[in-house]
C-alpha positions in Angstrom: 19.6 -2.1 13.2 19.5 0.8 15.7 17.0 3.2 14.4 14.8 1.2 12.7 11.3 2.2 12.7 10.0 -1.1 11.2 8.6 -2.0 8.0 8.3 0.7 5.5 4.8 1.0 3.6 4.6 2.5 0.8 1.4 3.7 -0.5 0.3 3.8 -4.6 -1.6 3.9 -7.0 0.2 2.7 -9.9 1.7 -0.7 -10.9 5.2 0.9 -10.8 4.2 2.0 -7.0 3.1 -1.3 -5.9 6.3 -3.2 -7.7 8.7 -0.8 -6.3 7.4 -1.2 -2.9 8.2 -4.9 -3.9 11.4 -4.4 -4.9 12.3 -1.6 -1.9 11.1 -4.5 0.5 8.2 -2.1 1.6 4.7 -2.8 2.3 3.0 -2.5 -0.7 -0.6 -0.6 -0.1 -2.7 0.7 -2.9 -5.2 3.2 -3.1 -8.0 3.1 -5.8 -8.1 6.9 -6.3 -5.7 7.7 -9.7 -4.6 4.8 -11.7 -5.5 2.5 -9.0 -8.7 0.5 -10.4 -6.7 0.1 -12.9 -3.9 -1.0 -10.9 -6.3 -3.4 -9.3 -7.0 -5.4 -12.1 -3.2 -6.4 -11.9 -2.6 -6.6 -8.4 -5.6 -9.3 -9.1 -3.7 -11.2 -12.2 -0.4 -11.3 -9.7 -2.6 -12.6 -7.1 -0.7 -10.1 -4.9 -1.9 -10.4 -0.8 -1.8 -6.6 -0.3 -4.2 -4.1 1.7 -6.2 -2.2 -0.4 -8.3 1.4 0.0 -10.6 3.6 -1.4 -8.2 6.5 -1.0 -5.5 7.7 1.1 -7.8 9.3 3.7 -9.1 5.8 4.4 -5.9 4.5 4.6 -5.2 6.8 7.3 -8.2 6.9 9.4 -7.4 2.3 9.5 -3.6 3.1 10.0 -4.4 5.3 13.0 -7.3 3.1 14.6 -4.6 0.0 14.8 -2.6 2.5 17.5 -5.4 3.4 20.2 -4.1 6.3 22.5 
């Protein structure tokens, strides 16, 4: 589609963040900061394949290594 800017992530902490990313056909990412050890736990049970980070600064800082200048 014209205009598309590839695949959408969509960064949580909560169960309800990671399944709508799921259901939105984002890329689910989840951050352990909030509800997201928690969340963890169940990400594990689901054996869900998705990237995990301490907190949304590290998230970042990974997301903006993968694009050297």
């Amino acid at each position: 589609h014209p205009g598309t800017i590839g695949t959408l992530t969509f960064v949580g902490d909560s169960v309800k963040d990671i399944d709508a990313a799921i259901a939105g056909n984002a890329e689910p990412v989840l951050v352990l900061t909030g509800n997201g050890t928690a969340t963890l736990k169940v990400v594990q049970q689901r054996a869900l394949a998705i990237e995990v980070y301490s907190d949304l600064a590290a998230f970042a800082k990974a997301r903006i290594s993968a694009f050297p200048l």
